[in-house]
N, C-alpha and C positions, 0 to 999 in steps of 0.2 A: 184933559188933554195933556196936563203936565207930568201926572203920575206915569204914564207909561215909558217914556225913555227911561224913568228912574226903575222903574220894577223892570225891563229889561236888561240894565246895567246889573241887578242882584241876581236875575235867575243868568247871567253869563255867569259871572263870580260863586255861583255855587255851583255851575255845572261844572267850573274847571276843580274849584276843591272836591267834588264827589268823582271827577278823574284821576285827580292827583291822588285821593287817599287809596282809590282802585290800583295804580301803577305803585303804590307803595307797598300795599297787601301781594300783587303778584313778585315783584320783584324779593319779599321774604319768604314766601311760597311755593313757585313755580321754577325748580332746577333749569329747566330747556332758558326760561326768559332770562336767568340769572347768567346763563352763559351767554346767549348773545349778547348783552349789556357788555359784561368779558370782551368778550371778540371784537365788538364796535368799538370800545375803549383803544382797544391795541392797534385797530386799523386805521382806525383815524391819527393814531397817535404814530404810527410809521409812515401815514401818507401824507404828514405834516414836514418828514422829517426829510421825505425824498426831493422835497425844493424842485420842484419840475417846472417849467418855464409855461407849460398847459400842452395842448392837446396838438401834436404837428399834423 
């Protein structure tokens, strides 16, 4: 009964490195993902900049 939180605990940890390595291969790969990344980058980074009080 003890092993299993722990073997639970490793297949998390290796599901998120065999996503993380996925999101690494598409983002040197795939032009379309590589621009959105682009795009989120600069919108987040002007909707930081707009200091808006929220939503009237």
């Amino acid at each position: 009964m003890n092993k299993l939180p722990l073997l639970n605990i490793k297949r998390i940890i290796r599901a998120f490195s065999n996503s993380f390595e996925g999101l690494k291969l598409t983002l040197k790969t795939e032009v379309a993902f590589q621009q959105e990344i682009i795009l989120a980058i600069i919108f987040i980074y002007v909707a930081l900049l707009l200091d808006l009080n929220g939503i009237v």
